[in-house]
C-alpha positions as CSV (number, residue, x, y, z in Angstrom):
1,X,121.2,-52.9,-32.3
2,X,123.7,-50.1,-32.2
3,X,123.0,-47.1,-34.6
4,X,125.7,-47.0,-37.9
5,X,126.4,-43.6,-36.5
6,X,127.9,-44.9,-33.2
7,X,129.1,-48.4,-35.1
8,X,131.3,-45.4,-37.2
9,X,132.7,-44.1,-35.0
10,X,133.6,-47.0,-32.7
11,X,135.3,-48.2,-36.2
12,X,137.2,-45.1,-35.9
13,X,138.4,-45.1,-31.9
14,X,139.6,-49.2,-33.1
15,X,141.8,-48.3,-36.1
16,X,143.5,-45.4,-34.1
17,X,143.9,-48.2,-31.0
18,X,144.9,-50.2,-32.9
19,X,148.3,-48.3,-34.4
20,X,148.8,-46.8,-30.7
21,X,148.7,-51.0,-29.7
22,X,151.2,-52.0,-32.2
23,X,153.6,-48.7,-31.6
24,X,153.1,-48.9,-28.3
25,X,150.9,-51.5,-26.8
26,X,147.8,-50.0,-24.7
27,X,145.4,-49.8,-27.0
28,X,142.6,-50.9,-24.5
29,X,143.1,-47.9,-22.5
30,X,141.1,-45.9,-25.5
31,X,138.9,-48.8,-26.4
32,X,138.0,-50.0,-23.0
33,X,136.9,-46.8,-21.5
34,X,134.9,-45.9,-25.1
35,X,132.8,-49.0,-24.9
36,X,131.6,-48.7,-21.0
37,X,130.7,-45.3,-22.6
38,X,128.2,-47.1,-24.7
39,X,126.6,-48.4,-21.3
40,X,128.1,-52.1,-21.4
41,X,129.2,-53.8,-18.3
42,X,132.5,-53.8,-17.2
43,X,133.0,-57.2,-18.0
44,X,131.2,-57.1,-21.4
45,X,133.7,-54.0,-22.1
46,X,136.6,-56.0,-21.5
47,X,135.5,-59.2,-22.9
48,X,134.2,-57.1,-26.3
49,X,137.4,-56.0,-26.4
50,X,139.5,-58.9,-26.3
51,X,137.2,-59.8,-29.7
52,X,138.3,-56.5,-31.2
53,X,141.7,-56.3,-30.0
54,X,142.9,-60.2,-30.7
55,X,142.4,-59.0,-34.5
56,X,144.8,-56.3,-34.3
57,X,147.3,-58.1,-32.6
58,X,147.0,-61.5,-34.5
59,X,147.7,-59.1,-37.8
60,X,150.8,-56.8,-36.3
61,X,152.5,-60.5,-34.9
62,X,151.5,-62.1,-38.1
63,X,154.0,-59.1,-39.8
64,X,156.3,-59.9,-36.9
65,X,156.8,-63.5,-37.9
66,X,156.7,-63.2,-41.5
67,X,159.5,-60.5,-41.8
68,X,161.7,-62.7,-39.3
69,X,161.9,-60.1,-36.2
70,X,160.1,-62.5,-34.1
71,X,161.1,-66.4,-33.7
72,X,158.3,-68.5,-32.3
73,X,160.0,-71.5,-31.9
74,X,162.5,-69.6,-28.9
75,X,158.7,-68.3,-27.7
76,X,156.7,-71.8,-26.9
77,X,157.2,-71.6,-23.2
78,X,156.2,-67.8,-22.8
79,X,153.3,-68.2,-25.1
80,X,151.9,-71.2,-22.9
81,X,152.3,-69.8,-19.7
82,X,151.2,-66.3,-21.1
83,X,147.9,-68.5,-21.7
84,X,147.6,-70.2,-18.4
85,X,148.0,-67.0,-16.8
86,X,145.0,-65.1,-19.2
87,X,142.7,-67.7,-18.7
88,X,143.0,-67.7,-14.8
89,X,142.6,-63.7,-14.7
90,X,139.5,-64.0,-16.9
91,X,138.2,-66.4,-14.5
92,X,138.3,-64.0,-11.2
93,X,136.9,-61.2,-13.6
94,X,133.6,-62.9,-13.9
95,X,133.6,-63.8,-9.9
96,X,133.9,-60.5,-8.5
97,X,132.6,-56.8,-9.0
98,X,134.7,-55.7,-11.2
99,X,132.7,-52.1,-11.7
100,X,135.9,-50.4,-9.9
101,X,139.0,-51.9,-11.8
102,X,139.2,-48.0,-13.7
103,X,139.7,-46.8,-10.4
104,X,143.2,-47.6,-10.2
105,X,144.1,-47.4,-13.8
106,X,145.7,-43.7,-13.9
107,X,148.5,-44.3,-11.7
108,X,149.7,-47.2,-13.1
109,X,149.5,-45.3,-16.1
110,X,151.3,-42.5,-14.8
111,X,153.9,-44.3,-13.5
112,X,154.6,-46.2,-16.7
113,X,154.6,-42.9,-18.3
114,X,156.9,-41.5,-16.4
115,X,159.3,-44.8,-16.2
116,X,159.5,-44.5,-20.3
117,X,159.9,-41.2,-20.5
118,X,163.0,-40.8,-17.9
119,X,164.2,-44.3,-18.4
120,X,167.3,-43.7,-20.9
121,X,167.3,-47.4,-21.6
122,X,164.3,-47.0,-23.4
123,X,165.9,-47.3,-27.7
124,X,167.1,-49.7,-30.0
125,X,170.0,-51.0,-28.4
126,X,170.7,-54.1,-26.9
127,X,171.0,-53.9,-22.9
128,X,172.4,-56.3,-20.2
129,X,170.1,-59.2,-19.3
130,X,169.1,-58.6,-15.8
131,X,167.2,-62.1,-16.0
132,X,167.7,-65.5,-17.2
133,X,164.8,-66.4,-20.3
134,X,163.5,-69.5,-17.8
135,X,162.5,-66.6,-14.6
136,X,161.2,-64.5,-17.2
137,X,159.0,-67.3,-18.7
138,X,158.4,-68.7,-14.8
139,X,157.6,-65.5,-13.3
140,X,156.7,-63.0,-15.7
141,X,154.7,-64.1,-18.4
142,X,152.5,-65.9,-16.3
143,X,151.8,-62.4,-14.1
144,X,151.5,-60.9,-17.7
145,X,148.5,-62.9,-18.9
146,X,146.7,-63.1,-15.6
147,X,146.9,-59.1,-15.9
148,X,145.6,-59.1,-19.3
149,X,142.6,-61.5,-18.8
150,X,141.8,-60.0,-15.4
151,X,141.6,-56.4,-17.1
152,X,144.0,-55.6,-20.0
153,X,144.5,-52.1,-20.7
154,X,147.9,-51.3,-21.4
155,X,149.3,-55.1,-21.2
156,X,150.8,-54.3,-24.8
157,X,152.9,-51.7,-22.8
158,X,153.9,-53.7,-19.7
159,X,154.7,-56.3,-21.8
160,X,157.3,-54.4,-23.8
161,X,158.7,-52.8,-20.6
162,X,159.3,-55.9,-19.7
163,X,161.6,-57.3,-22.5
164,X,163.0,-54.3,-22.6
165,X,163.7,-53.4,-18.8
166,X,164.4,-57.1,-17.6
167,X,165.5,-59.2,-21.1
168,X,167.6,-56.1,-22.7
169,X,166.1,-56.1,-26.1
170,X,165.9,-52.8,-28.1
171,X,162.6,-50.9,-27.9
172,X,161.7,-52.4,-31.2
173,X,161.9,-55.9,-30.6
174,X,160.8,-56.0,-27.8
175,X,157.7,-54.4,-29.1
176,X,157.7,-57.1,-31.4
177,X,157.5,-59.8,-29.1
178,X,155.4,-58.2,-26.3
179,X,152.8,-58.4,-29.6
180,X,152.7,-62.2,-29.3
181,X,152.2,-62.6,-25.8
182,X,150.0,-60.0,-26.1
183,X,147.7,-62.0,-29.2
184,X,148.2,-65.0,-26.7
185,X,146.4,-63.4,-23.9
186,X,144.2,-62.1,-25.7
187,X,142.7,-65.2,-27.5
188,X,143.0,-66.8,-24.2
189,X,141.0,-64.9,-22.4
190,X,138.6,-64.5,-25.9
191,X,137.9,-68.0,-25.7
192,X,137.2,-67.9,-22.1
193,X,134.2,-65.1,-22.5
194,X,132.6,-66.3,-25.3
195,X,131.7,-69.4,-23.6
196,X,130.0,-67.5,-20.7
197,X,128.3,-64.7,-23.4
198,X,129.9,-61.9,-22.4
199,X,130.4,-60.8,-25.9
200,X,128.9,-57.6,-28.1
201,X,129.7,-59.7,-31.1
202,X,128.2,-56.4,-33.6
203,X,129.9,-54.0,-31.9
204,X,133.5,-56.3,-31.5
205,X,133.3,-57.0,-35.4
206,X,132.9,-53.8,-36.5
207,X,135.7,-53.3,-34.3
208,X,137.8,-55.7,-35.6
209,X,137.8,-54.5,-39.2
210,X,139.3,-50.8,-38.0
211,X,141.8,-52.8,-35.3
212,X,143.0,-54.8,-38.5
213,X,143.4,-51.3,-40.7
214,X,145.2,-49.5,-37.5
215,X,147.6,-52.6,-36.4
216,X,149.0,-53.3,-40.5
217,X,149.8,-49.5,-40.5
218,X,151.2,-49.1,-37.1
219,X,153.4,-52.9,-38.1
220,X,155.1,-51.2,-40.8
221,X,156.1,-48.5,-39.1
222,X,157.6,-50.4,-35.9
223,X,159.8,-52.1,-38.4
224,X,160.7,-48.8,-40.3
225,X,160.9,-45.9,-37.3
226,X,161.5,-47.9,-34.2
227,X,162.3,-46.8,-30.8
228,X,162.0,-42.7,-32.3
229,X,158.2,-43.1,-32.9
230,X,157.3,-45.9,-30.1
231,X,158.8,-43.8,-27.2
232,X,157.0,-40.7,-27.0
233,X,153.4,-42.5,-28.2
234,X,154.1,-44.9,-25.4
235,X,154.5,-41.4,-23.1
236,X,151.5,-39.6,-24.6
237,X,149.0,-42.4,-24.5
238,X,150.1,-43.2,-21.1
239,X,149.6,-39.7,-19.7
240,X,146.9,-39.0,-22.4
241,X,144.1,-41.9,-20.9
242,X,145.4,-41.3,-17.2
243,X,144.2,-37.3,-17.5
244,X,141.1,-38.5,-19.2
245,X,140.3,-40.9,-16.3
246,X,141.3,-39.1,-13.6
247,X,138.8,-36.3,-14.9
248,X,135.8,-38.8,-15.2
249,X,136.2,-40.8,-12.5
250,X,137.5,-38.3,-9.6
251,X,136.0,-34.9,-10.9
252,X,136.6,-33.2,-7.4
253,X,140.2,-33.7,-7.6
254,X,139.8,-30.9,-10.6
């Protein structure tokens, strides 16, 4: 049983994940590396935090939907193969070590970072389509989940690049609908560790309450600052975890 002190302050580290998440996706890059801090398995981490995270995002696209900036009709395809793909990535996670996934996480952080923040394309407008919807759907939703059940961290943020970067939406709609692949990969790959135990249920309730609090604040504020706020979070938090890893995991390179 985890002490109130420590079930406080994880409360804490979810509601702040849970605004950088909605603002920005990548909210499991400061709730994954927190919980293997309270000694859990890799796998436990990541499976714990699908229960915590699939509340925040089930509450930001539930604001999406109501206030008509997402349509979930013109979604059906992405949302099924986004769930295919989560459920087959959850499957490898439980059949191979997974204790050196981190390893590799600050340089695709990095280079996100660094895409977002140089990338002038990254705002409100409406771009070119580089892509018809059906290969999006085909090839990178599939890719998408399978990422996000096989590990996770920072899917919210790949998922945006990518409606942004390959669809041409505005930095605030895509953010939008990267949020319901996101929920959809999330539950996906929810469902897929509860039925093999891998899941702190005390610790990913508690959770759940402060992802809930951090994703209603940080779904307002998509809809009411847009691409001026999302940008430079996306850049901070990307650069932010990557220093933070990079100084845990590889402590000679500093």
């Amino acid at each position: 049983m985890p002490s109130i002190e420590l079930l406080m302050l994880l409360f804490l580290i979810a509601a702040i994940a849970g605004w950088v998440d909605t603002l920005a996706g990548g909210g499991g890059l400061i709730t994954v590396p927190t919980l293997l801090l309270t000694g859990m398995s890799p796998s436990m981490a990541i499976a714990t935090n699908k229960l915590q995270s699939s509340m925040g995002t089930f509450v930001a696209s539930l604001y999406f939907v109501r206030t008509k900036f997402v349509c979930l009709n013109e979604m059906k395809g992405m949302i099924t193969l986004t769930f295919i793909g989560s459920v087959l990535g959850s499957w490898l996670l439980l059949q191979i070590d997974s204790s050196k996934l981190v390893l590799f996480l600050p340089f695709l952080l990095m280079a996100m970072g660094l895409y977002v923040l140089l990338s002038p394309d990254f705002n409100d407008e409406q771009k070119q389509q580089k892509l018809s919807r059906l290969c999006f759907m085909l090839v990178f939703c599939p890719l998408l989940g399978f990422y996000d059940g096989f590990f996770g961290p920072g899917t919210g943020s790949l998922m945006a690049l990518a409606f942004v970067s390959v669809l041409g939406f505005g930095l605030s709609k895509g953010t939008a609908q990267a949020k319901i692949l996101n929920l959809t990969s999330n539950v996906a790959a929810l469902l897929y560790f509860i039925i093999f135990g891998e899941v702190a249920w005390i610790i990913g309730g508690v959770m759940a309450v402060g992802q809930l609090l951090g994703s209603s604040i940080g779904a307002r504020m998509v809809m009411s600052k847009g691409a001026r706020l999302i940008k430079p979070v996306v850049v901070i938090v990307c650069f932010g975890m990557s220093i933070n890893i990079l100084i845990k995991h590889y402590p000679m390179t500093f």
